[in-house]
C-alpha positions in Angstrom: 0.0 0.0 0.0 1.8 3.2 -1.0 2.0 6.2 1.0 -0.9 8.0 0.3 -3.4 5.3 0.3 -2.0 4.3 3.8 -3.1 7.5 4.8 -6.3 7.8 3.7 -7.0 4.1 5.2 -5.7 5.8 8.6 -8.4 8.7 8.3 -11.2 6.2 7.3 -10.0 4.1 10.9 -10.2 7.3 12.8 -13.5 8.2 11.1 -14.9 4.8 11.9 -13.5 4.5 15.5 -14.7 8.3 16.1 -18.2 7.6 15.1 -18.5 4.3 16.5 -17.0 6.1 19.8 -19.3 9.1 19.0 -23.1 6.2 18.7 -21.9 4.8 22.4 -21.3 8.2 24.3 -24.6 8.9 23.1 -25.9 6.1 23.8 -24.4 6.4 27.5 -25.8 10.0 27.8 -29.3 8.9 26.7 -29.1 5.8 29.9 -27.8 8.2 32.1 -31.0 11.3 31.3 -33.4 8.8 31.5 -31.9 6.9 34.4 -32.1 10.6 36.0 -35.5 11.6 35.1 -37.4 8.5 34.4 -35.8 6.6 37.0 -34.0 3.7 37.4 -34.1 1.0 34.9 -32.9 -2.6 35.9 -31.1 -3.1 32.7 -29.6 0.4 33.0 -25.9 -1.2 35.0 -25.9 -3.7 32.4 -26.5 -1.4 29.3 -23.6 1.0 30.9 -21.4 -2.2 31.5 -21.7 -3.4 27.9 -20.9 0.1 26.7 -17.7 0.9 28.3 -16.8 -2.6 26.8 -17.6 -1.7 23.7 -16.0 1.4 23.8 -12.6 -0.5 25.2 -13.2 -3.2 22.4 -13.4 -0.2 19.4 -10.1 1.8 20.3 -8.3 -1.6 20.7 -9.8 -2.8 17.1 -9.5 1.4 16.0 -5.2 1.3 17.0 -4.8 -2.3 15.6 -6.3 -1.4 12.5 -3.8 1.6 11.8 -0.8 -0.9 12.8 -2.0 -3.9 10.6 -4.5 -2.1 7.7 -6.8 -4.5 7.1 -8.7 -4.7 4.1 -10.6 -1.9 2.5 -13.9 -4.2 2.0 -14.1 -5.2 5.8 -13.6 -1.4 6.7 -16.9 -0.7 4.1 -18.6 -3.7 6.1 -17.4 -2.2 9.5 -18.8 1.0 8.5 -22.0 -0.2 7.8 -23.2 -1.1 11.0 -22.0 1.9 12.8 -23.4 4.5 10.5 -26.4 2.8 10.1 -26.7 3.1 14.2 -25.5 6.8 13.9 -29.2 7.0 11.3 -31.2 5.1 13.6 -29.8 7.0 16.4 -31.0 10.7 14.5 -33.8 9.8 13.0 -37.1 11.9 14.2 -40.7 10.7 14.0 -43.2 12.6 11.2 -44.1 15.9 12.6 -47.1 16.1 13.8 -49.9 18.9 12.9 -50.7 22.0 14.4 -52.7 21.6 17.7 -56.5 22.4 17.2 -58.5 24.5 18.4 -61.8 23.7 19.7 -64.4 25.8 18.1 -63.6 29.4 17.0 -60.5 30.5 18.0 -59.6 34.4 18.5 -56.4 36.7 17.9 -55.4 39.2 19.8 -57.0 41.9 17.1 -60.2 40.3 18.9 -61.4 43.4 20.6 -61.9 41.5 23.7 -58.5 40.2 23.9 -57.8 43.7 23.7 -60.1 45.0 26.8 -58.5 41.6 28.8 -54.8 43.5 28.1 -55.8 46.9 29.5 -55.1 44.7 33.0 -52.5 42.6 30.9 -48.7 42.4 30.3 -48.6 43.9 26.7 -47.5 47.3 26.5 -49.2 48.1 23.6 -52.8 47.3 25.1 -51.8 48.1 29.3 -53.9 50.8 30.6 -52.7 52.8 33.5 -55.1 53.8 36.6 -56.5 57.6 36.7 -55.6 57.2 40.6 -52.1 55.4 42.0 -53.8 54.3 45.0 -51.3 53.3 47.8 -54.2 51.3 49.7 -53.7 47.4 49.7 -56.9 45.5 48.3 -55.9 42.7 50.4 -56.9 44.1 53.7 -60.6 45.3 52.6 -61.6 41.5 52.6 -60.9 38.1 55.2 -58.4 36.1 53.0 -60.4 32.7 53.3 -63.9 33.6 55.1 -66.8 33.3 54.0 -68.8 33.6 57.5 -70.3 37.2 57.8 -69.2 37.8 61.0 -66.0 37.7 59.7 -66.8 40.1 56.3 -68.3 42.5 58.4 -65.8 43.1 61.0 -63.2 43.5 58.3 -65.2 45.4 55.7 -66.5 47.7 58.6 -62.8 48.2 59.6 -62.0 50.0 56.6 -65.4 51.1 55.8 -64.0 54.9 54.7 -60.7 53.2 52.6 -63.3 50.8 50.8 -65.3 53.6 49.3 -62.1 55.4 48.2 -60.7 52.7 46.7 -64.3 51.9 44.6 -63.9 55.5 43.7 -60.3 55.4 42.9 -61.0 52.1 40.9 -62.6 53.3 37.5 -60.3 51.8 35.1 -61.2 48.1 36.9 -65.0 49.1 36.8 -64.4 49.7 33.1 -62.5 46.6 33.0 -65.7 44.4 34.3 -68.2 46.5 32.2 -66.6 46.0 28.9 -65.8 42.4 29.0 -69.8 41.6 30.6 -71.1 43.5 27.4 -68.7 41.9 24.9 -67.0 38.2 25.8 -64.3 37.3 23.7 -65.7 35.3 20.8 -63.9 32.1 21.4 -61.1 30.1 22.9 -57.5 32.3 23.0 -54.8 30.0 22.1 -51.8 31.7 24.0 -48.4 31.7 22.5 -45.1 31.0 23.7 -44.2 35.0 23.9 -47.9 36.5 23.6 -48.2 38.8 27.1 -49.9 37.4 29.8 -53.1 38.7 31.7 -51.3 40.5 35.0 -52.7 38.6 38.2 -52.3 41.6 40.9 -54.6 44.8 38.8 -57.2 41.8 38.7 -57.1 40.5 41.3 -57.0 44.2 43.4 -60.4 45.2 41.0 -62.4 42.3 42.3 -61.5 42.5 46.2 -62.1 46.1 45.7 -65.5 45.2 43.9 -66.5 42.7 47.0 -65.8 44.8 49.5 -67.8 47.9 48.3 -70.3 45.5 47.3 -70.4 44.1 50.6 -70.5 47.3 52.8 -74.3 47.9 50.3 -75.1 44.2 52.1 -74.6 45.1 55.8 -76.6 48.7 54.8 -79.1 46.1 54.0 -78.8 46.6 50.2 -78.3 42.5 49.9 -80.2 42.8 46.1 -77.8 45.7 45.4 -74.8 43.9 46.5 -75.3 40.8 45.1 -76.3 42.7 41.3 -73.2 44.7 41.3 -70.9 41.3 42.0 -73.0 39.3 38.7 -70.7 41.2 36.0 -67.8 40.0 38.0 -68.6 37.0 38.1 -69.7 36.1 34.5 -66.1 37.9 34.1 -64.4 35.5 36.0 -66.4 32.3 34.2 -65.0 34.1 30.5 -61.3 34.2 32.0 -61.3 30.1 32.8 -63.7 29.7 30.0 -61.9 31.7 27.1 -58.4 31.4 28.5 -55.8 30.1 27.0 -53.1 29.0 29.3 -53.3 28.4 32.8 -52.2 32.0 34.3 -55.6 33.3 32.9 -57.6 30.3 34.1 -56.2 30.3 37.9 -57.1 34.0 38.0 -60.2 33.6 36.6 -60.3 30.8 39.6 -59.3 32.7 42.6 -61.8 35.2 41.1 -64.7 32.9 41.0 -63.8 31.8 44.7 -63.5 34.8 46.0 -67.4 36.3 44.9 -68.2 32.5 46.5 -67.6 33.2 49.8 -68.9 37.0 49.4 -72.2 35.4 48.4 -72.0 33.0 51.2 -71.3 35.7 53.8 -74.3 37.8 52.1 -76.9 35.1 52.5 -75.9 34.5 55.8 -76.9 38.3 56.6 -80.5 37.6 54.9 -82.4 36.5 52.1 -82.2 37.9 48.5 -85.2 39.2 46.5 -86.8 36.5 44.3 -85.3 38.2 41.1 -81.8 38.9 42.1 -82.1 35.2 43.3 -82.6 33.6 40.2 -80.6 35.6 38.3 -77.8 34.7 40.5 -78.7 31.2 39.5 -78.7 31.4 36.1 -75.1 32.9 36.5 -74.1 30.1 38.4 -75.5 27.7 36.0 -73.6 29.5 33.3 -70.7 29.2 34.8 -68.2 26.6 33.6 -67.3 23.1 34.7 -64.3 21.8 35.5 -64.9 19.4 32.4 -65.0 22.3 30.0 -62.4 24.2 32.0 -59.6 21.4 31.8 -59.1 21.0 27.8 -58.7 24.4 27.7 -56.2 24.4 30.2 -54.5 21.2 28.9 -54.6 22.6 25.2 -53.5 25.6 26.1 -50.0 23.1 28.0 -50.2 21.9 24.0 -49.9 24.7 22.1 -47.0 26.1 24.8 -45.0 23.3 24.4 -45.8 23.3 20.5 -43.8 26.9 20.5 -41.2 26.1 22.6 -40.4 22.9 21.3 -39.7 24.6 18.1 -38.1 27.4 19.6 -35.5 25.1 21.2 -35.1 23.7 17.6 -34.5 27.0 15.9 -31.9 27.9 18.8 -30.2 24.6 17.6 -29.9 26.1 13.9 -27.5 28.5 13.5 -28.8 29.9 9.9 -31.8 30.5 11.6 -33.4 34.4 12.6 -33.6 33.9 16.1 -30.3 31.9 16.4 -28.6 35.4 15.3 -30.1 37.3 17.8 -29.0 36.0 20.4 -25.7 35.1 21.9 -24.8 31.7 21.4 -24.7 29.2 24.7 -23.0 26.1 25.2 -26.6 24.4 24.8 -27.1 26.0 21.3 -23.7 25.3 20.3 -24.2 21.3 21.2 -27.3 21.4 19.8 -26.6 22.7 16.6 -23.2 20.2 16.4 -25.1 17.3 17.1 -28.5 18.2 15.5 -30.9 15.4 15.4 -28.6 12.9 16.9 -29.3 15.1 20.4 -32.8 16.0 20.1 -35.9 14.8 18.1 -38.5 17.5 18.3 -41.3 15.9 16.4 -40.9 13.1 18.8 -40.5 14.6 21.9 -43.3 16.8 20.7 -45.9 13.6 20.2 -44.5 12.1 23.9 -45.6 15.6 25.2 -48.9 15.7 23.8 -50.0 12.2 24.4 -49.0 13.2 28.2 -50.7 15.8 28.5 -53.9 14.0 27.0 -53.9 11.3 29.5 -53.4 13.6 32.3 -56.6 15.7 30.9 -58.5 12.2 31.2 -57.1 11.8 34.7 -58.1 15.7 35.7 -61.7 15.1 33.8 -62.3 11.9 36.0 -60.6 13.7 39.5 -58.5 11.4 39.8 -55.9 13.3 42.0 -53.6 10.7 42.9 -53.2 9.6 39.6 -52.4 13.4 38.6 -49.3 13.4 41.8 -48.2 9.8 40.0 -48.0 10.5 36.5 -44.5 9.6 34.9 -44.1 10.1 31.0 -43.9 7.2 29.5 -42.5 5.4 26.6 -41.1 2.7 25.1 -37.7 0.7 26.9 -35.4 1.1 23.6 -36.0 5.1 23.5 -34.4 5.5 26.3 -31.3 5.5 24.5 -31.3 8.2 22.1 -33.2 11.5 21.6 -31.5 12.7 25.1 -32.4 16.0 25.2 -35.7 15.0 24.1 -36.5 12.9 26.9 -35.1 15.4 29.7 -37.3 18.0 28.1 -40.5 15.6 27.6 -40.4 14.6 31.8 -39.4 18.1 33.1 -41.8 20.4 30.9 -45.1 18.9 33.1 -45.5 20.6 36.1 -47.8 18.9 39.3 -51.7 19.6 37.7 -52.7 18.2 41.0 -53.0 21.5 43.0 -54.8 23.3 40.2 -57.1 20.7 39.3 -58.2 20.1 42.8 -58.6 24.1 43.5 -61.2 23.9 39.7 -62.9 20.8 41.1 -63.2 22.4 45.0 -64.6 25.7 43.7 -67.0 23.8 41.3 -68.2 22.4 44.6 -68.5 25.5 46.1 -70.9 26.7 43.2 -72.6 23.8 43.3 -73.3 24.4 47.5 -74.2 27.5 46.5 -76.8 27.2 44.2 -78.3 25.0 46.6 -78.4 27.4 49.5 -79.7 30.0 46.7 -82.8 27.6 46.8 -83.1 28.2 42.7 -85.7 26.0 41.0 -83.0 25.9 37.9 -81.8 21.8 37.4 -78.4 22.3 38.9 -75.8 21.9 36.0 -73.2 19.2 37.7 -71.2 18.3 34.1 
């Protein structure tokens, strides 16, 4: 073998050894991610074992190659094998579609959406107050009462800062008016950066609401009271009804809570008129289930990691837009060495989604315990490759439990409710 052939048999060795090396490190990587996040798997020593044999077994076969060349046809059929693990190792699953929506679905040119942001995150749409007020909401109201001995001592406390801050509070009076009169059209399918609704300016509007409402109850305005707390609370049933992500739908929850116990603590002062009664009936009746609540909040977990899954894809790609925007890290850098051979969106895309659609059967069926127990799942062989994948796929689900068990616990409060409102409506209990 002359010279220069010699060499290029040397780089072909290398190139073998190196990707042969290259298949078990990721291999190893993949054993140890899942071993970390999926737990421990009893074949997991034994896989780990075999590798670092392996790995001895290639260098000593890589060095004795380049002493004693062997022949160029058992370096093509050496080859084989390895690359074709290298392709099984980056090959991704079909992509899968774009999430649907259920029903119409609305932008944020929807002149709702646009009324929910005056009390949002987006600069654009934000609406400041006409009065900075320096009271805190949170002391006009008990934090967890709904006894009336409790609203009234509290409420009577701060009797004078209640009506300034219902006076002070225009721009959250708007707020309530303008989304009563117009509901968004449909479902809001939240992106990864779209701004999100801001929790405190809605949640100060509606203690301020209940406690000025509930000062008209002890004057023994309890028809007044309870009329002036209805828009707020068809408000609240359009944030977990329309919402898109979870943010909106847990405020929309505390919300709904919160005029629970105010109606409690009102009834408990006296009865309502036979009007104002049933039409606080009917509200409650309108208002949503948990079972239409949760695939919203689940698809809304779908379309997130939809975005973000791609996102971390893009930041992979160096030709890409956002890639040049940004500083590159030693995640993007790996990613974008190893590509596919790392990370397999589409896949970890379709573990995610079939996760989150058997825990939005488990949250439909309130089944709690299996909530705290879920563990994504998937085949025994995919736990060696698509690393980054499967780190992403078990860490992007956060505990449902609480959240499910606060929209099941305040759907039993509405239920009580209606009950003690004595309507003659069928209570809705689906």
């Amino acid at each position: 073998m002359n010279r220069y052939l010699r060499v290029l048999h040397a780089c072909l060795v290398l190139l073998l050894t190196g990707a042969g090396l290259l298949f078990l490190s990721l291999i190893m990587v993949s054993v140890i991610c899942a071993r970390t996040v999926l737990g421990a798997n009893e074949m997991d020593s034994l896989v780990a074992v075999a590798l670092i044999v392996l790995g001895l077994v290639l260098l000593i076969a890589g060095g004795f190659a380049l002493v004693y060349p062997p022949r160029w046809r058992w370096l093509v059929l050496a080859g084989l094998p390895v690359f074709c693990a290298l392709g099984w190792m980056g090959l991704d699953s079909a992509a899968l579609p774009a999430p649907e929506f259920p029903g119409m679905s609305v932008a944020s040119d929807d002149p709702a959406y646009r009324t929910l942001m005056w009390l949002g995150k987006d600069p654009a749409l934000r609406r400041a107050p006409a009065v900075v007020s320096t009271l805190d909401p949170s002391t006009l109201i008990p934090s967890k009462s709904d006894k009336a001995a409790d609203w009234t001592e509290c409420v009577g406390l701060h009797a004078r800062e209640v009506v300034q801050a219902w006076h002070d509070d225009s721009l959250g009076r708007e707020w309530i008016a303008a989304l009563d009169r117009t509901p968004p059209a449909g479902f809001w399918p939240h992106g990864l950066n779209d701004p999100l609704l801001d929790f405190k300016p809605v949640r100060d509007t509606v203690r301020i609401r209940l406690a000025y409402a509930y000062l008209l109850a002890m004057q023994g305005k309890r028809d007044e009271a309870v009329s002036l707390v209805l828009p707020l609370m068809r408000v609240m049933s359009t944030l977990q009804r329309a919402g898109g992500n979870l943010v909106t739908i847990m405020i929309g929850e505390v919300g709904a809570k919160l005029t629970y116990r105010f109606m409690n603590a009102v009834l408990e002062l006296g009865p309502l008129s036979e009007p104002v009664s049933l039409a606080a009936g009917r509200t409650l009746l309108n208002a949503p289930s948990p079972r239409q609540i949760i695939p919203n909040m689940f698809l809304g977990e779908i379309i997130f990691a939809h975005e973000a899954l791609a996102s971390v894809h893009r930041y992979g790609d160096t030709k890409s837009q956002e890639a040049s925007e940004s500083p590159p890290t030693l995640f993007s850098r790996t990613l974008a060495g190893l590509g596919s051979l790392a990370f397999h969106p589409n896949r970890t895309e379709a573990t995610v989604v079939a996760g989150h659609r058997h825990l939005c059967k488990l949250a439909e069926a309130r089944d709690l315990e299996g909530l705290r127990a879920f563990q994504v799942s998937r085949l025994d062989w995919e736990r060696f490759r698509n690393p980054v994948g499967n780190t992403m796929a078990s860490q992007i689900f956060p505990d449902f439990s609480k959240v499910v068990s606060e929209a099941w616990g305040i759907d039993d409060m509405r239920l009580a409710l209606l009950a003690r409102l004595g309507s003659a409506l069928p209570a809705k209990t689906g």
